[in-house]
N, C-alpha and C positions, 0 to 999 in steps of 0.2 A: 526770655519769656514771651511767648505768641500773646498776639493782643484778647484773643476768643479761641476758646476751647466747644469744641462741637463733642458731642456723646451721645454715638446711638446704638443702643441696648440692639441685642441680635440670639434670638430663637429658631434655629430649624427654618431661615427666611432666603436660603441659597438664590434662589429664584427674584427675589427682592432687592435685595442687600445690595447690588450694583447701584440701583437707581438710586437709593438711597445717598453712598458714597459719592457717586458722581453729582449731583446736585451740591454734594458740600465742595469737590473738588472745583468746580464749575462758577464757583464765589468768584463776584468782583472786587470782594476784599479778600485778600489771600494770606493776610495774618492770620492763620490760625494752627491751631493742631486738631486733629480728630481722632476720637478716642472710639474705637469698637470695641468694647466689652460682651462678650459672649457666653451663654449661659447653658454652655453644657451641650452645645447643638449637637443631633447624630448625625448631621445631612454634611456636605460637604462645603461647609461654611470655613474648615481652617485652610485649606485647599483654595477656596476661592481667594481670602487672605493673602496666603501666599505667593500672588501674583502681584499684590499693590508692592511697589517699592516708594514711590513719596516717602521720604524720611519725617513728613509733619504726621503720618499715621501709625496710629498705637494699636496692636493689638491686642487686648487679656483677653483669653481662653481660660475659663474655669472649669473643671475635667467635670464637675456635676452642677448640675441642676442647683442655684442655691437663693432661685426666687427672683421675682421682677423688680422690688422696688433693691433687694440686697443687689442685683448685676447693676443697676443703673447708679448706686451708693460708688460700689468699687470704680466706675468711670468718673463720678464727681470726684473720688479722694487723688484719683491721681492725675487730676486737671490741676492746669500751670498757668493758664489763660485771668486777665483780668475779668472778661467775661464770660458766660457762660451758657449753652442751652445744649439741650437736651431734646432729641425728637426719635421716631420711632423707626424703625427698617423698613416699615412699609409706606413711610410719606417721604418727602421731599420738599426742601426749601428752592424757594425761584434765586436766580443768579443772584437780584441786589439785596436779600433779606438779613445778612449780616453788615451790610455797607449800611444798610437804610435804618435800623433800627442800633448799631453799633456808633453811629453819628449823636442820636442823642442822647446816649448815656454820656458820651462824651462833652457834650454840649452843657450838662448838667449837673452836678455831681450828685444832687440832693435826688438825684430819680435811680430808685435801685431795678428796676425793670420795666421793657419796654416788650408789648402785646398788640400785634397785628391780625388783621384777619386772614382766613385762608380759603383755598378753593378745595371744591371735593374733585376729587376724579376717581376713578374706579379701576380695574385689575388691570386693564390696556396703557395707562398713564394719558386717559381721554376726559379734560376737565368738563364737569355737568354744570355748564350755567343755572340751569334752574334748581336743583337742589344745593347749590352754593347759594344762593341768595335765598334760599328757606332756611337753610343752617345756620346764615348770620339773620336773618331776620327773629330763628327759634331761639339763639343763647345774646339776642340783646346789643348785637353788634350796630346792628342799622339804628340804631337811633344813640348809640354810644358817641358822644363827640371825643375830637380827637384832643391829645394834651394828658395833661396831668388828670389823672381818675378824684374827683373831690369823695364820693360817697363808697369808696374800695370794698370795704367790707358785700356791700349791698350788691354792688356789681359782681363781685366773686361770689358771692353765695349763695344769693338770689338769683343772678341772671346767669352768673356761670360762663360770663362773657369773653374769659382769658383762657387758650390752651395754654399748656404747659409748652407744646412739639411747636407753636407759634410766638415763643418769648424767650427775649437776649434776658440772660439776668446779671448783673453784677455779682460776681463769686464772692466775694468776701460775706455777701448779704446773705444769700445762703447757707454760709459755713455758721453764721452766727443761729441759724435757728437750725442747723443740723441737716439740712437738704432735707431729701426725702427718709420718712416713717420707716425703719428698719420692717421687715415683715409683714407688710402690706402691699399686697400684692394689684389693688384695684383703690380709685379714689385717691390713689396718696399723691394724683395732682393737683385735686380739691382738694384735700388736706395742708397742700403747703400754700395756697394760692390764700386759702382764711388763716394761716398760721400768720403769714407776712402781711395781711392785714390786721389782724391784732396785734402785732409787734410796730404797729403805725408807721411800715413801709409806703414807699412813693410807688406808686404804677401811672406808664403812659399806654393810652392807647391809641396806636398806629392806623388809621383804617385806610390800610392797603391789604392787598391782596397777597400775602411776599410769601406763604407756605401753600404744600398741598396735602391734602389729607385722605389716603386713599380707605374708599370703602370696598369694601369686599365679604365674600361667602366665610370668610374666615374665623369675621369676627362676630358670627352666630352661633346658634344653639344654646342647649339646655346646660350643656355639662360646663360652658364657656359664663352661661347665666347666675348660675347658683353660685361658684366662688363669688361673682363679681355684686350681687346682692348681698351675701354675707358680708362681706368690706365695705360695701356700702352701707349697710346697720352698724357698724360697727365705727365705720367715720360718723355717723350722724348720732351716736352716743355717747361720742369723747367730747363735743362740745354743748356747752348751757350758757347763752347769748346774751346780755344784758338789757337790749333791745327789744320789746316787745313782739313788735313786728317779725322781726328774725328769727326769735325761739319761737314761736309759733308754727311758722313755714315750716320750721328747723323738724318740730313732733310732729305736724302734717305728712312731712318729707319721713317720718321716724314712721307711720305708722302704715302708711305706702308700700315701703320697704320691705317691713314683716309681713306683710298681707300679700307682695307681690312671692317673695321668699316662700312664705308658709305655703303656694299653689304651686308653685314648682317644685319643692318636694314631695306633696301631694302627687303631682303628676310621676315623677319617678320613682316613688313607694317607700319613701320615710315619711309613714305615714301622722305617725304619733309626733313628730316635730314639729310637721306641716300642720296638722291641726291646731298647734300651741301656738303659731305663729298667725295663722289665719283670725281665733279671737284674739289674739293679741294689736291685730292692725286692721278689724272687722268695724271697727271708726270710719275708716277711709271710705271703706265701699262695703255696706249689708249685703247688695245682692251680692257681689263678687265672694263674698266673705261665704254666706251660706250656701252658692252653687259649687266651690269649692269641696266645704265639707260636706257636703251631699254628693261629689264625683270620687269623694273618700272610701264612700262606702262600694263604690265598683273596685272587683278585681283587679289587682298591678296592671295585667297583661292588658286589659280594655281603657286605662285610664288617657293613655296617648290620643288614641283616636277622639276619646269623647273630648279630649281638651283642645286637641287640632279643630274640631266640628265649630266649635263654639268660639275660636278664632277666627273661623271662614264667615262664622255666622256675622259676626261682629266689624266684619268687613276689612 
């Protein structure tokens, strides 16, 4: 049995997917297996496959299409590793990220995951100092001390401090709450990150630098927007907090959502949902809410531009 099982989900990322792999072959700890699970790619992602021979790498190819959180499910079921993570085709872990955070699970048994911070780089694999330390300074990292997380919940759901592609986890910990949400295609890292704190899981946080998270043109647009807003209403519905504080944020965050939602299909001419959703999260933001349903009333074909305008406008 390898000590840590790696699993990284793979979409139509030919281009990618090397950096990826080789960053896990590249480990100073080398117990491990790597699991690519592959979700249907048309590009030449099995071809590319078939050049690794390392006998610690798995390949599932699934002939269709059968969703992000189902291809990343099939890689945790058939992980063997005591540990476990998960990251994506387009980042990359640094050399000591399974030695350095694989140490203190070991160290500890009462700690079921350990979360590090990470660097950005971008399409060239060129890390951005300055948007790295705006990214740990935006989700809570820079002022997160290192060790055992005392107030987990708060930190996961409020500051949203843990990635998922930046955290070793104990598999058995996971099996017990079911990994990731079956058909949930967006959020289902926040979904399991407040899962394993209601179930009054250990988290440590590492603040090194030990993964990389590439940004790119990729992961823009509308059509990329709208699923990942729908999933995100739809995580922020399945839970009611006991915490004051939390449910509060919790319908702030709930009413954001639909208000952010209901303008983007406004913008691409569902028009009648877009407006249901617009009074529905018109709490959040009036103006937003009524310049919206007043850009309702233009033309499909004209609505893009006036919504780009009033993005430029807004700097």
């Amino acid at each position: 049995m390898p000590k840590i099982t790696v699993c990284v989900p793979t979409f139509n990322r030919v281009h990618l997917l090397p950096y990826a792999i080789d960053s896990v072959l590249n480990q100073s700890e080398q117990d491990f297996e790597l699991i690519v699970c592959d979700d249907g790619s048309s590009d030449r992602t099995p071809e590319l496959m078939s050049h690794y021979t390392d006998h610690r790498i798995k390949y599932i190819r699934h002939l269709q299409n059968i969703g992000k959180s189902n291809n990343m499910r099939s890689g945790f079921d058939a992980a063997n590793g005591e540990y476990f993570i998960k990251f994506d085709d387009d980042d990359r872990l640094t050399p000591d990220f399974l030695a350095s955070t694989a140490a203190i699970l070991t160290q500890d048994s009462s700690i079921d995951f350990v979360g590090t911070d990470h660097w950005i780089i971008d399409i060239d694999n060129v890390r951005d100092e300055v948007k790295t330390q705006e990214n740990s300074h935006r989700w809570g990292r820079k002022t997160l001390p290192a060790g055992v997380v005392d107030n987990l919940l708060e930190v996961v759901f409020i500051q949203q401090s843990f990635q998922v592609g930046a955290t070793l986890f104990r598999r058995k910990t996971l099996q017990e709450l079911g990994y990731m949400q079956p058909n949930l295609q967006n959020c289902e890292d926040n979904d399991l990150f407040v899962r394993l704190a209601l179930a009054g899981k250990k988290g440590y946080y590492l603040p090194e630098l030990l993964m990389e998270y590439r940004s790119h043109a990729e992961q823009q647009g509308i059509n990329r927007a709208i699923p990942y807003l729908y999933d995100k209403m739809r995580y922020l519905e399945s839970y009611k907090f006991e915490s004051e504080k939390i449910e509060t944020i919790r319908k702030n965050r709930l009413t954001e959502t639909q208000l952010l939602l209901g303008l983007r299909l406004i913008e691409k001419g569902e028009t009648q949902k877009g407006r249901e959703l617009v009074l529905a999260g018109q709490s959040f933001s009036t103006a937003k809410a009524w310049t919206g349903l007043g850009l309702s009333l233009l033309p499909v074909r004209l609505r893009g531009k006036a919504f780009n305008a009033l993005r430029q406008v807004r700097g």
